[in-house]
N, C-alpha and C positions, 0 to 999 in steps of 0.2 A: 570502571569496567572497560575492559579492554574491546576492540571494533568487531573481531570475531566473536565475544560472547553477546554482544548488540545485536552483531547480525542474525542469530540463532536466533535471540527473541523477535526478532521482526520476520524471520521468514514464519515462526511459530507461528505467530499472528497471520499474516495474509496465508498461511492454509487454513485458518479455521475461517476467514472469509472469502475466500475463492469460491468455495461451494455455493454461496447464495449468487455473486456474480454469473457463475455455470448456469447457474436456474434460468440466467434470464441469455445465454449464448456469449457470454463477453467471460473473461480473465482478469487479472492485473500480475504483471513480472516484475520482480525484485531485478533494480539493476545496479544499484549501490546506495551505500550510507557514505555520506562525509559531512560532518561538522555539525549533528544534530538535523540532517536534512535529508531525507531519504526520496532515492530517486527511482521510480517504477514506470511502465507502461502499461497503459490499459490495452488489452486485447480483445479481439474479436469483436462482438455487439456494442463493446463497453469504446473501444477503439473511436467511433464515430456519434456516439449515440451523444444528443443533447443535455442527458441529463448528468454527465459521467464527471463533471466538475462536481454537482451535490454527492456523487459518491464517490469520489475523492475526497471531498474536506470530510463533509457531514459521516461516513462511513469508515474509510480506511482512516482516513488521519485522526478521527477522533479514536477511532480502534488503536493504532499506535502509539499516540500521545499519550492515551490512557494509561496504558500496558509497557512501555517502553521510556521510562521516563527520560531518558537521554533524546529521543527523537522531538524536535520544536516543530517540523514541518516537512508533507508529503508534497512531492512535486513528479507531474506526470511529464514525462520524455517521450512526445509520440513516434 
């Protein structure tokens, strides 16, 4: 699958879990994919907030790993 049909499935994904982030004041931004490694920033609450590495792995990456089977690993770029 080529990187622009990749990329569609992952922005899929982080809209249908943005909304539980909004809940809590924070975001997360698609900033690219290369090589199986997908790189975001968490925004707003999510930006500073301690707990924002468990929802990184535990939330978004297991959401794209699952869902995106080319994606191996989310990495936040503050």
């Amino acid at each position: 699958m080529d990187n622009k049909k990749i990329e569609e499935k992952i922005l899929d994904v982080l809209d249908r879990i943005r909304p539980y982030l909004e809940n809590d004041g924070g975001s997360v931004k698609f900033n690219r994919y290369e090589n199986g490694v997908v790189y975001v920033s968490m925004t707003g609450a999510c930006s500073n907030c301690e707990l924002a590495s468990y929802t990184l792995e535990d939330g978004i990456e297991s959401a794209l790993i699952n869902e995106v089977p080319e994606v191996i690993k989310v990495v936040n770029e503050d």
